[in-house]
py3Dmol code that shows the C-alpha trace and the ligand (Angstrom):
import py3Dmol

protein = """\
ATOM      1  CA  UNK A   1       0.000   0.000   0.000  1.00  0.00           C
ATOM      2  CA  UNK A   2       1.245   3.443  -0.847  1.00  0.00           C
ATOM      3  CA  UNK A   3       0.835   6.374   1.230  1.00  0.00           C
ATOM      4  CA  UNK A   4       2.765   8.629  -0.515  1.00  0.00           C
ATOM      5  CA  UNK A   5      -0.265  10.718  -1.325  1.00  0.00           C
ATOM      6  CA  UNK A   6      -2.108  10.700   1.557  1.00  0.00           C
ATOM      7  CA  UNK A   7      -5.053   9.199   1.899  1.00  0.00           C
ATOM      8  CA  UNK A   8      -6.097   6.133   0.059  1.00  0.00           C
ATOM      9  CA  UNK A   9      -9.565   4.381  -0.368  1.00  0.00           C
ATOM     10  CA  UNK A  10     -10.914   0.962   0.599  1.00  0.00           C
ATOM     11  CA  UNK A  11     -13.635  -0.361  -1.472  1.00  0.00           C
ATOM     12  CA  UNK A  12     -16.717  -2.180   0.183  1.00  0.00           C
ATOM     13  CA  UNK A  13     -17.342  -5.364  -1.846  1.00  0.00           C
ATOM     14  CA  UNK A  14     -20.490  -6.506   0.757  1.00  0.00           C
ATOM     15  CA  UNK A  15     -21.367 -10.025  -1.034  1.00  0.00           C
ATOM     16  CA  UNK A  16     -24.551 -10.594   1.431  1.00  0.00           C
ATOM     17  CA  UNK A  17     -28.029 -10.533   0.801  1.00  0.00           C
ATOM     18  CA  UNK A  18     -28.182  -7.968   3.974  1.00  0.00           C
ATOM     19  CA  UNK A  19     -26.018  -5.584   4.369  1.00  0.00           C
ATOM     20  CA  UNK A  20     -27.141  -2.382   5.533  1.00  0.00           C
ATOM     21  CA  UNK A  21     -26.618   0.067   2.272  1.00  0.00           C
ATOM     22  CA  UNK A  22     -26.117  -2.470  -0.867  1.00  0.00           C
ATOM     23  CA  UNK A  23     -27.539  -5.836   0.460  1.00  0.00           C
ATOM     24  CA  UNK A  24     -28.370  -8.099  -1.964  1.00  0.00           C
ATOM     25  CA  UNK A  25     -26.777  -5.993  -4.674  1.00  0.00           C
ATOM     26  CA  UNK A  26     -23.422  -8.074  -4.930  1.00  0.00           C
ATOM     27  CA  UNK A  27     -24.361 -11.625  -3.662  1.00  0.00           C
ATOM     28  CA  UNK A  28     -24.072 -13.366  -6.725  1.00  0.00           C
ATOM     29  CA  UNK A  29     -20.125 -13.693  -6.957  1.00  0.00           C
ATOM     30  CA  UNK A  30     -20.020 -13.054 -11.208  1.00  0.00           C
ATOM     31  CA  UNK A  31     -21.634  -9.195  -9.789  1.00  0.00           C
ATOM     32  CA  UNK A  32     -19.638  -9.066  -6.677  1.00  0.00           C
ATOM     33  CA  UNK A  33     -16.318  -9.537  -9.191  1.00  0.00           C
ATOM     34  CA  UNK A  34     -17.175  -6.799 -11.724  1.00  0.00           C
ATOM     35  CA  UNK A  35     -17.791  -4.546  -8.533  1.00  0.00           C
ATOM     36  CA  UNK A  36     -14.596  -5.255  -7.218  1.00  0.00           C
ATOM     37  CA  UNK A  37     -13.517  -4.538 -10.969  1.00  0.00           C
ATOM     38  CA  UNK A  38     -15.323  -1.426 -11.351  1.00  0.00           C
ATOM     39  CA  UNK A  39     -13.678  -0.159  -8.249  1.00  0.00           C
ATOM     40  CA  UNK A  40     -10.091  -0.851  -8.489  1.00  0.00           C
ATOM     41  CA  UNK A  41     -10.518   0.791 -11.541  1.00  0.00           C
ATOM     42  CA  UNK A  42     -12.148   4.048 -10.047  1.00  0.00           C
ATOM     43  CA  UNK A  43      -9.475   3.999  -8.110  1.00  0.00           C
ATOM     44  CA  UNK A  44      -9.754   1.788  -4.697  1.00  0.00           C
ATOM     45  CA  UNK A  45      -6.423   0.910  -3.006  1.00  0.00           C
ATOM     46  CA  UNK A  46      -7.594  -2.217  -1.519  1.00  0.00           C
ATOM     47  CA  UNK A  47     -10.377  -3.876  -2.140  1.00  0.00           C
ATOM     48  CA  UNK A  48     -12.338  -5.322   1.287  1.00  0.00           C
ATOM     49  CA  UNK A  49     -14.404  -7.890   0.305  1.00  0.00           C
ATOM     50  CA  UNK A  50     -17.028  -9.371   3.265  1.00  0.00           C
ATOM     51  CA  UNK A  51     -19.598 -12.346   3.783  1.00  0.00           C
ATOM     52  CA  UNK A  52     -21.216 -11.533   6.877  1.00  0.00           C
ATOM     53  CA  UNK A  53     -23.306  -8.131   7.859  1.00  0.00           C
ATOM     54  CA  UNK A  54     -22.241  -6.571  10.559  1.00  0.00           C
ATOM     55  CA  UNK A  55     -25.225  -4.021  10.823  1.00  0.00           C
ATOM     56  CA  UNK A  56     -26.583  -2.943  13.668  1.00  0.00           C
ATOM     57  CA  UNK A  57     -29.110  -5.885  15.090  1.00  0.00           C
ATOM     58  CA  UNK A  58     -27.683  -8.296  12.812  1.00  0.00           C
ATOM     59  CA  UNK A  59     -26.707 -12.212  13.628  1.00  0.00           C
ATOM     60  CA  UNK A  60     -23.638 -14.208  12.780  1.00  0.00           C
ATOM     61  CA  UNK A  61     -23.277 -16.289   9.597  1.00  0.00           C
ATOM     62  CA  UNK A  62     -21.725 -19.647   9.727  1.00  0.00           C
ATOM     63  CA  UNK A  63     -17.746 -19.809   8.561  1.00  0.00           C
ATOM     64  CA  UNK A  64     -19.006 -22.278   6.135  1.00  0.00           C
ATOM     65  CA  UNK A  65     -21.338 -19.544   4.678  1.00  0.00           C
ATOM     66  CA  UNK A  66     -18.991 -16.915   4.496  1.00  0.00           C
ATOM     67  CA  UNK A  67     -16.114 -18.868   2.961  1.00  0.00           C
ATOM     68  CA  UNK A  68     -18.327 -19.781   0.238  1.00  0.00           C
ATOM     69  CA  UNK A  69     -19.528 -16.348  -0.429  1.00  0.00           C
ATOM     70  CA  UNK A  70     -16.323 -14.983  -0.264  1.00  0.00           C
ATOM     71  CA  UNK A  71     -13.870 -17.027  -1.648  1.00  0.00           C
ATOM     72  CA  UNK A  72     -14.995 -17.363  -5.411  1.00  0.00           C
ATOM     73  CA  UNK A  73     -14.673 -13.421  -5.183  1.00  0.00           C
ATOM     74  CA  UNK A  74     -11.052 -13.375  -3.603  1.00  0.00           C
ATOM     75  CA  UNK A  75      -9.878 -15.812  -6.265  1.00  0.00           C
ATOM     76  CA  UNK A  76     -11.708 -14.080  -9.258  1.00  0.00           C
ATOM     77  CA  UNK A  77     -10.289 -10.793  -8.304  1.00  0.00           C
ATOM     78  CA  UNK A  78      -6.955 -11.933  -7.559  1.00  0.00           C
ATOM     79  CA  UNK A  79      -5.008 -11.933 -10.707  1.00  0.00           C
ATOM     80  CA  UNK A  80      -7.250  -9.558 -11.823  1.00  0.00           C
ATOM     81  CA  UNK A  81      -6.309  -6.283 -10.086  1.00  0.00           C
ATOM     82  CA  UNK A  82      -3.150  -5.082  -8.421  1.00  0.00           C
ATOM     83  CA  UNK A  83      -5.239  -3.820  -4.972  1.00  0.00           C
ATOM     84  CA  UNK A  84      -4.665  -6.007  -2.392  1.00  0.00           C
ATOM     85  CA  UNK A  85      -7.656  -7.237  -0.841  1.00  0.00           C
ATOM     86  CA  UNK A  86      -8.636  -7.595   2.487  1.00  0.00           C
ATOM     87  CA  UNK A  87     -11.062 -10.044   4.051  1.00  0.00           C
ATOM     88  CA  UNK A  88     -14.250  -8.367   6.585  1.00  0.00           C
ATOM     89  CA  UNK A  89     -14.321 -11.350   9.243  1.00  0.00           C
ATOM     90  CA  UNK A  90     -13.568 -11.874  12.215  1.00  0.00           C
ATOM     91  CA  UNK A  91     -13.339 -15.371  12.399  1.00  0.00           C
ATOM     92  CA  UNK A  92     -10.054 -17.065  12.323  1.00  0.00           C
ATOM     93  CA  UNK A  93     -11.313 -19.936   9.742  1.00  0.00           C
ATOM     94  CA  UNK A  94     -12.642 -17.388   7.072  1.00  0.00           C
ATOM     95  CA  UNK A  95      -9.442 -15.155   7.216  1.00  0.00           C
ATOM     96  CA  UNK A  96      -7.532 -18.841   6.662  1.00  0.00           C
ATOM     97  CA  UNK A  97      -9.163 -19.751   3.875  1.00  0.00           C
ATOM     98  CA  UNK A  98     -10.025 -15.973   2.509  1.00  0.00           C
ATOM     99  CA  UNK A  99      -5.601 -15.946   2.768  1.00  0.00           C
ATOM    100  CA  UNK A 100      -4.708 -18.574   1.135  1.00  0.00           C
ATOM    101  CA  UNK A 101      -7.804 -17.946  -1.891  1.00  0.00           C
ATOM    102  CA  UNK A 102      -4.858 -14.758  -2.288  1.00  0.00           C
ATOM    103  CA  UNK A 103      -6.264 -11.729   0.432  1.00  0.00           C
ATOM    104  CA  UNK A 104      -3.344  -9.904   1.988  1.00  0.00           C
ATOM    105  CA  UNK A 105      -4.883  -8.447   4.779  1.00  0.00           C
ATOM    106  CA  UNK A 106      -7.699  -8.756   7.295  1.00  0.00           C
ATOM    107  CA  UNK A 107     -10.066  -6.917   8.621  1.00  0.00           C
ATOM    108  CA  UNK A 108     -10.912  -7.862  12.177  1.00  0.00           C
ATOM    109  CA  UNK A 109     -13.937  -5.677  13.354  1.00  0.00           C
ATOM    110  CA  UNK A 110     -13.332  -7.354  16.705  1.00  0.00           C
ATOM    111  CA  UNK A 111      -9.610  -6.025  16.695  1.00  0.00           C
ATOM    112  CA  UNK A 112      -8.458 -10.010  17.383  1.00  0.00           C
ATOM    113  CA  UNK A 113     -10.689 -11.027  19.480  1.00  0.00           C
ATOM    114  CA  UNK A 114      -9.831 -14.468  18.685  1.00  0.00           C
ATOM    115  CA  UNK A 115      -5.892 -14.725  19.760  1.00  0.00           C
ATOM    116  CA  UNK A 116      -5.599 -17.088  16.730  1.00  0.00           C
ATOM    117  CA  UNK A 117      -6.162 -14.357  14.348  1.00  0.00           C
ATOM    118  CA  UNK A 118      -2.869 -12.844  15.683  1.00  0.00           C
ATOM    119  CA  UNK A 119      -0.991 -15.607  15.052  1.00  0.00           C
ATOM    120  CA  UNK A 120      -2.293 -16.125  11.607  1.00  0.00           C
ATOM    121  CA  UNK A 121      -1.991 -12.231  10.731  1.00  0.00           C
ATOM    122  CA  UNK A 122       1.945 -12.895  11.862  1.00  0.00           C
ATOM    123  CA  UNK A 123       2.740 -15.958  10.098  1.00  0.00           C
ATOM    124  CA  UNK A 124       1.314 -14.420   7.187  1.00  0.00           C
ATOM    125  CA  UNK A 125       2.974 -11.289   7.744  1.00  0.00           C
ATOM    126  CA  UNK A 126      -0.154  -9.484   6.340  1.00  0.00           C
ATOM    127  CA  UNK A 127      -1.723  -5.791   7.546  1.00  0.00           C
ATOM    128  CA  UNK A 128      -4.606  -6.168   9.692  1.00  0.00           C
ATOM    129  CA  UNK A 129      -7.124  -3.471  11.315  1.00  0.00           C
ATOM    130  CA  UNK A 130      -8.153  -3.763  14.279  1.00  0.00           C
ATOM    131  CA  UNK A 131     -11.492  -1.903  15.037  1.00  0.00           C
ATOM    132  CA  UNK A 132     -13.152  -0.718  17.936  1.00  0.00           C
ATOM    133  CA  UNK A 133     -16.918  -1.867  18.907  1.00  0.00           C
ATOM    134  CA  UNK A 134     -19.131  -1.697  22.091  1.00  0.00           C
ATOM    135  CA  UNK A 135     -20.954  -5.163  22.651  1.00  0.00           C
ATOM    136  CA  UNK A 136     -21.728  -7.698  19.387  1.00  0.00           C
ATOM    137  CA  UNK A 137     -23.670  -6.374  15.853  1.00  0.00           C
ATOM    138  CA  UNK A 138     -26.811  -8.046  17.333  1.00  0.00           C
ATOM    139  CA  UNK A 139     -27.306  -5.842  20.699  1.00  0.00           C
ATOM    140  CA  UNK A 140     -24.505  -2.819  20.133  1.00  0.00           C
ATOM    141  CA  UNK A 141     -26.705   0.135  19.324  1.00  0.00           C
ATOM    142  CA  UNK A 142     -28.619  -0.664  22.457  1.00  0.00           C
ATOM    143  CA  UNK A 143     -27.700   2.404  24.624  1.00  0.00           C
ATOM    144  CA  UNK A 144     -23.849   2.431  24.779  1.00  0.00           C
ATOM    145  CA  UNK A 145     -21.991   4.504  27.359  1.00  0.00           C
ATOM    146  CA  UNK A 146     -19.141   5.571  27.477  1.00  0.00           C
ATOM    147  CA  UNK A 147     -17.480   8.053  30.157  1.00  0.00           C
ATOM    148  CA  UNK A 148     -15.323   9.502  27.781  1.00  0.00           C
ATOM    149  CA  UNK A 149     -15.790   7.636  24.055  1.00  0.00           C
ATOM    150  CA  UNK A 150     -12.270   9.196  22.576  1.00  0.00           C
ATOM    151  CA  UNK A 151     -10.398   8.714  25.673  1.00  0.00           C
ATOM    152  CA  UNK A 152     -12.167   4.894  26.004  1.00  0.00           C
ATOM    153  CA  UNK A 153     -11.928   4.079  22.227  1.00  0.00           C
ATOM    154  CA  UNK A 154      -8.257   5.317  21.581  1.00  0.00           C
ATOM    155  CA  UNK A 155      -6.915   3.169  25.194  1.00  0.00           C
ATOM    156  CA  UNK A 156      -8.860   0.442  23.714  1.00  0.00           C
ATOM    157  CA  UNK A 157      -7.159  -0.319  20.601  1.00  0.00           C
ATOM    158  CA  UNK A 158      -3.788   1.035  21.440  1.00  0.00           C
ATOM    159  CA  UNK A 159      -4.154  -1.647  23.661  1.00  0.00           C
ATOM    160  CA  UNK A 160      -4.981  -4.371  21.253  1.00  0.00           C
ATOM    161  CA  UNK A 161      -2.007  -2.710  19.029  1.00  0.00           C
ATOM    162  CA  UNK A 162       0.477  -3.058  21.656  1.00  0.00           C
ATOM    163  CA  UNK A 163      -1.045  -6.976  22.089  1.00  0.00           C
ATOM    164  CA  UNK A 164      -0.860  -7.466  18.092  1.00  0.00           C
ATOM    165  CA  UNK A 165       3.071  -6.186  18.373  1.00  0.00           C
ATOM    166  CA  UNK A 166       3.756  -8.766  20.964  1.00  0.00           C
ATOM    167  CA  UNK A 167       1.868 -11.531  18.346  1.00  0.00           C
ATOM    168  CA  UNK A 168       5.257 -10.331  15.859  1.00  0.00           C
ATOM    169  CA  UNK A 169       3.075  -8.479  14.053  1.00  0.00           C
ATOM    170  CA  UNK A 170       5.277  -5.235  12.942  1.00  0.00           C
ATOM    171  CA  UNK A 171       3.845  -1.989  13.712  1.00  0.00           C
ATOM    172  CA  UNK A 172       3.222  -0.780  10.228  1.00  0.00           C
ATOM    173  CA  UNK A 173       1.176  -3.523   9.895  1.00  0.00           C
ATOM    174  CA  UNK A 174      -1.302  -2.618  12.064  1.00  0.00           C
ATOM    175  CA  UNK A 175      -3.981  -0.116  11.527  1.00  0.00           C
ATOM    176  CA  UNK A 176      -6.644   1.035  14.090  1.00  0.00           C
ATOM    177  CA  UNK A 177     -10.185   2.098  13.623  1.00  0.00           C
ATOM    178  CA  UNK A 178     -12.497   3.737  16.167  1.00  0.00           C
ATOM    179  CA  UNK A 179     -15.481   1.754  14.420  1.00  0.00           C
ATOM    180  CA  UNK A 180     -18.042   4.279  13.637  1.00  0.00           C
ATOM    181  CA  UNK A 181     -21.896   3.396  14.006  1.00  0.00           C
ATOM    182  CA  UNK A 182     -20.561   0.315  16.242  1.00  0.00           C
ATOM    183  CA  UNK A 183     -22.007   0.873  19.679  1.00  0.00           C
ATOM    184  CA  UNK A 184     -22.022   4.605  19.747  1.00  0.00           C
ATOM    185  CA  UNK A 185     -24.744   7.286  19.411  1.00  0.00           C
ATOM    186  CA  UNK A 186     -24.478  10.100  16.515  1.00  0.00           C
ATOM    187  CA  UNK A 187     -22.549  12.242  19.345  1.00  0.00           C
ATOM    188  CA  UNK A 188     -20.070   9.363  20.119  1.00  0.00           C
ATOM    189  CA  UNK A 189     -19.117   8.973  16.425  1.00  0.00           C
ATOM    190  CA  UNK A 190     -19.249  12.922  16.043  1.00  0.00           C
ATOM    191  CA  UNK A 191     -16.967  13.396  18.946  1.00  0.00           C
ATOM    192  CA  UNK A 192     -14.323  10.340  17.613  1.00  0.00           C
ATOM    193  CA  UNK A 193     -14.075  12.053  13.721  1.00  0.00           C
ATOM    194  CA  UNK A 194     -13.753  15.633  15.518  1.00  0.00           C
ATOM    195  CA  UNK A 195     -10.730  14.209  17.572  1.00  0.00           C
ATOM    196  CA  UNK A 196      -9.209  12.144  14.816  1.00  0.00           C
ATOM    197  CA  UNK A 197      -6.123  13.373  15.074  1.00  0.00           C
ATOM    198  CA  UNK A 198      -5.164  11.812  18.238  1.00  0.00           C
ATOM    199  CA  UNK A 199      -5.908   8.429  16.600  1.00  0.00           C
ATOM    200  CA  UNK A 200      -3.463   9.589  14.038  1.00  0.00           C
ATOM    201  CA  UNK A 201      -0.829  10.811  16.503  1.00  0.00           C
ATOM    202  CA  UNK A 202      -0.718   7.619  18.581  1.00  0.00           C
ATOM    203  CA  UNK A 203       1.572   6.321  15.530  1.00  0.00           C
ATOM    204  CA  UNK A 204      -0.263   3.692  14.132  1.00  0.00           C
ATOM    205  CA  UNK A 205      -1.902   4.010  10.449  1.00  0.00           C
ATOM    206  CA  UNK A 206      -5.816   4.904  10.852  1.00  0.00           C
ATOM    207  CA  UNK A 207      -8.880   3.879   8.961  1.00  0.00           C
ATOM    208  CA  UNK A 208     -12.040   4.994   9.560  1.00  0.00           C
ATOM    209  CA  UNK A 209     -15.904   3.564   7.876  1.00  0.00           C
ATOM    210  CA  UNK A 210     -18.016   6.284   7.927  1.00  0.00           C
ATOM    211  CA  UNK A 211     -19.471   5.310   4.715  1.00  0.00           C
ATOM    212  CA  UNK A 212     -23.323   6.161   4.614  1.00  0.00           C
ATOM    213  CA  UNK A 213     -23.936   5.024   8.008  1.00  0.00           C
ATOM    214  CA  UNK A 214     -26.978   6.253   9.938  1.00  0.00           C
ATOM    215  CA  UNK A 215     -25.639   9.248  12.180  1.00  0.00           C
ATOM    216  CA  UNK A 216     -25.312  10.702   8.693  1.00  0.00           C
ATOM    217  CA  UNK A 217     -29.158   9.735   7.900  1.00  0.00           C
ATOM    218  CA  UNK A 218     -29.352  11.838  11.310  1.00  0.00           C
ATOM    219  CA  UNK A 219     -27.627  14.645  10.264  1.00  0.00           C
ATOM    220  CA  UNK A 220     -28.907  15.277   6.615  1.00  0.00           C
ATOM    221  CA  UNK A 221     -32.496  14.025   6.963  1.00  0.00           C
ATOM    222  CA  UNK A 222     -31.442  11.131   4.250  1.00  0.00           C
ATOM    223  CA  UNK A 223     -33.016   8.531   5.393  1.00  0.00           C
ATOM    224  CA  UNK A 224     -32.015   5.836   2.121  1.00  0.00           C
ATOM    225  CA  UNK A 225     -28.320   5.169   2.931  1.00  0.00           C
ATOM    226  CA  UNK A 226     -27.705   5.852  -0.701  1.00  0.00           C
ATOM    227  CA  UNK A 227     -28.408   9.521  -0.491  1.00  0.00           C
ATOM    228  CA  UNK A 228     -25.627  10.103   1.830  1.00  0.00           C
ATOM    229  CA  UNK A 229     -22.839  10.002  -0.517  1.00  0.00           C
ATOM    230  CA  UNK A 230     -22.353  14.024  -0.725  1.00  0.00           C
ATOM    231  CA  UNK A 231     -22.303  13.559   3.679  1.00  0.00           C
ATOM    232  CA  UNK A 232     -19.966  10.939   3.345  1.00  0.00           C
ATOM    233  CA  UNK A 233     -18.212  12.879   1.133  1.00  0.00           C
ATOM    234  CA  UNK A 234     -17.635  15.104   4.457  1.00  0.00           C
ATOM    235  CA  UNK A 235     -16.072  12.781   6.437  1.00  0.00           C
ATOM    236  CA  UNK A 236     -13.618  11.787   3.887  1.00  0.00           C
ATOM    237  CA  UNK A 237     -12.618  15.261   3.539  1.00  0.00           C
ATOM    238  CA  UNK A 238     -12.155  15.840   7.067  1.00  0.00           C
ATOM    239  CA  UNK A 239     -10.630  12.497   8.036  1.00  0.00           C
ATOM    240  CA  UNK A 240      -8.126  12.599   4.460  1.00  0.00           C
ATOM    241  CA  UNK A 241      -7.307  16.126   5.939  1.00  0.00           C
ATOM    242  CA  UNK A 242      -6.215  14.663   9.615  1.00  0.00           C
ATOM    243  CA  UNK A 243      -3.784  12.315   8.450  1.00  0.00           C
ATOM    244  CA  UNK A 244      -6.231   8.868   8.388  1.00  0.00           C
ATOM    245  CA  UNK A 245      -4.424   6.327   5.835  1.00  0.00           C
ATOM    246  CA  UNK A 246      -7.388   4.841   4.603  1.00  0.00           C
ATOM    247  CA  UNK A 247     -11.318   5.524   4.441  1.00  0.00           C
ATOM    248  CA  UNK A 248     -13.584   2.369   4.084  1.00  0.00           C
ATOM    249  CA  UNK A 249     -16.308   3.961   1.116  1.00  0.00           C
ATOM    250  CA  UNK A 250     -18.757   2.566  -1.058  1.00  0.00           C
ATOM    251  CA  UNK A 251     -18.664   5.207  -3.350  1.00  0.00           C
ATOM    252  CA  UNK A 252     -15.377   4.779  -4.647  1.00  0.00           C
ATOM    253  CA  UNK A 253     -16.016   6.937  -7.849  1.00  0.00           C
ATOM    254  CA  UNK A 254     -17.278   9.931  -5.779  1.00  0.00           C
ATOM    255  CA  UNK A 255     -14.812   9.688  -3.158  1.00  0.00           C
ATOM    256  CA  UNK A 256     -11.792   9.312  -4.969  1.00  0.00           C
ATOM    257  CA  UNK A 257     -11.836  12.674  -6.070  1.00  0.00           C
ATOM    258  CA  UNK A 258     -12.656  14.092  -2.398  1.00  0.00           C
ATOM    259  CA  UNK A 259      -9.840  11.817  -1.095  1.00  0.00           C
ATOM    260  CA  UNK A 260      -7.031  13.713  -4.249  1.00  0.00           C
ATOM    261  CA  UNK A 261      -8.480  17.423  -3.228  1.00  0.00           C
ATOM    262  CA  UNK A 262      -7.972  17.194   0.217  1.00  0.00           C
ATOM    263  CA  UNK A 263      -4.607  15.210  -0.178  1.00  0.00           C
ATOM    264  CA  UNK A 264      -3.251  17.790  -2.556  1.00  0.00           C
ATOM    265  CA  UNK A 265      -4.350  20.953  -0.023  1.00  0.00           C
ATOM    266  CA  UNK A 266      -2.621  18.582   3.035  1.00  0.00           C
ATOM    267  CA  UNK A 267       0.327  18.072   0.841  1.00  0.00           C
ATOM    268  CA  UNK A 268       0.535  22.295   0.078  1.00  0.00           C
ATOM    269  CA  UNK A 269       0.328  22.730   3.973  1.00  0.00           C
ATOM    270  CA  UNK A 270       3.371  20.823   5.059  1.00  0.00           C
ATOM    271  CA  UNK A 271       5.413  21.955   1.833  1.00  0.00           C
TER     272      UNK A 271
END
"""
ligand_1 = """\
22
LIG
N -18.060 -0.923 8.911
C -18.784 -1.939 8.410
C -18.197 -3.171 8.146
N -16.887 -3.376 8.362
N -14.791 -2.566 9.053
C -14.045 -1.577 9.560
N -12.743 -1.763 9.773
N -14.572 -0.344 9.867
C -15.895 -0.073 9.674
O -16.338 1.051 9.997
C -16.726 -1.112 9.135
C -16.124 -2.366 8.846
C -20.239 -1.729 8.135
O -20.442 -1.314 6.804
P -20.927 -2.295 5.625
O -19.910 -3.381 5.413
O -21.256 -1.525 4.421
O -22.280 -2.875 6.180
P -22.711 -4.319 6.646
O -21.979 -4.609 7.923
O -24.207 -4.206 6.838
O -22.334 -5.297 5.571
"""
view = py3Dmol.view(width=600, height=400)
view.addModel(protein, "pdb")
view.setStyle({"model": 0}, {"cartoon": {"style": "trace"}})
view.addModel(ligand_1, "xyz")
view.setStyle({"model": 1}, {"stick": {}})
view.zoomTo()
view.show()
C-alpha cells in the first residue's frame, strides 16, 4: 500500500443478501467480481471484500457460509487487479481460507478477538485493522456509554495494538479504527471524527468507515443510505485532511476525487 499521497480508499465489496446500504446488490459472486472490478478501476487501493453483515441488530453467519460467499470473489479478483484485498471477518477460519484464496490483509472488526487471528496475521505477515466496537452487531446500538468515548476508544485499541506487536506483528502492519456506528450514538461517532487526530498521533496508520452510516441519515435528513454520498463525502474530507491512511467507502467513484483534493491541499500545507 502506498501512502505517498495521503489518503487512500478501501472499497466495500459486501457479497450478502443484507447488508445495511447495498444488500443483496453483490451476492451473486459473477456481480460481486465486476464490482470489485469497477472499483479498483475508479481507483480503490484495496479492495475489502465481506460475507457476513455486521449491521446494527444483525446475527452471525456460519464460517461455512462466508467462505463460500467470499472465496470465489477473492480468487476471481486476484489476478485480476493489483489492490490487495482484504477479508471483513472476524473469524479465524474465514481469514484462513479468505488468505490462502490470495487476500493480503484482514479486517478484524473485533480487533483479534480471537488470539488465533494474531498468530495467523503474523505468520502471514499481512496488515490487519483492528477496530473498535461496544458489545456484538446483534445488541450494540442498544444504549452504549461511554465516560469519555475518545479517551475509552483510543486506550482500547492502542491496547490491542500493543497486544498485536507482541503476536510479531510489525507496527506498520497494524492499523486502528475507532469503528463508527458500532455501539455509539451520533454524538459518540461525532466526537471520535472531531478528535481524529489523536488516533493519528498515537503512531499507528488509521482507517475509519463512515461510509453512509446512519448518524449521517441523522444529520442530513437522508433517510435511504444511498443519499448520503455528498455527507460521506464530508467525512472523507475531514478524516483525508487529519492524516487517516485509509477511508472504508462505497462510493469509490465519488470519493476518490474528495480523497485527491484534500490530499493535494494537506500536501501544500506541510510543503
Ligand atoms: N463498517 C462496516 C463493516 N466493516 N470494518 C471496519 N474496519 N470499519 C468499519 O467502519 C466497518 C467495517 C459496516 O459497513 P458495511 O460493510 O457496508 O455494512 P454491513 O456490515 O451491513 O455489511
Amino acid at each position: 500500500m502506498d501512502f505517498s499521497s495521503g489518503c487512500i480508499l478501501m472499497g466495500v465489496l459486501n457479497v450478502t443478501p443484507d447488508s445495511f446500504s447495498d444488500g443483496g446488490a453483490f451476492f451473486d459472486t459473477d456481480r460481486a467480481v465486476e464490482h470489485g472490478l469497477q472499483m479498483a478501476a475508479d481507483g480503490a487501493a484495496i479492495i475489502d471484500v465481506g460475507g457476513e453483515s455486521t449491521r446494527p441488530g444483525s446475527g452471525s453467519i456460519s464460517a461455512e457460509e462466508q467462505i463460500r460467499r467470499v472465496v470465489p470473489v477473492i480468487e476471481a479478483l486476484c489476478g485480476k487487479i493489483d489492490a490487495p484485498i482484504s477479508v471483513d471477518t472476524y473469524d479465524y477460519d474465514v481469514a484462513k481460507e479468505a488468505l490462502g484464496a490470495g487476500a493480503g490483509m484482514i479486517n478484524d472488526i473485533t480487533a483479534l478477538g480471537d488470539e488465533r487471528m494474531a498468530s495467523l496475521a503474523a505468520e502471514k505477515d499481512v496488515p490487519v485493522v483492528l477496530m473498535h466496537m461496544q458489545g456484538t452487531p446483534t445488541t450494540m446500538q442498544i444504549e452504549p456509554e461511554y465516560e469519555n468515548v475518545v479517551d475509552e476508544v483510543l486506550d482500547f485499541l492502542l491496547d490491542r495494538a500493543r497486544r498485536a506487536e507482541q503476536s510479531g506483528i510489525s507496527k506498520d502492519k497494524i492499523i486502528i479504527d475507532p469503528g463508527i456506528g458500532f455501539g455509539k450514538t451520533l454524538e459518540h461517532n461525532l466526537l471520535l471524527l472531531a478528535n481524529i487526530d489523536r488516533f493519528v498521533a498515537s503512531g499507528y496508520r488509521v482507517l475509519v468507515g463512515a461510509s453512509r452510516k446512519s448518524f449521517i441519515g441523522k444529520i442530513t435528513g437522508r433517510e435511504e443510505p444511498i443519499e448520503r454520498v455528498f455527507g460521506t463525502a464530508a467525512t472523507v474530507a475531514l478524516c483525508a485532511s487529519a492524516g487517516v491512511s485509509i477511508v472504508r467507502v462505497h462510493d469509490v467513484a465519488e470519493m476518490i476525487d474528495v480523497a485527491k483534493v484534500t490530499n493535494a491541499i494537506s500536501s501544500a500545507r506541510s510543503s
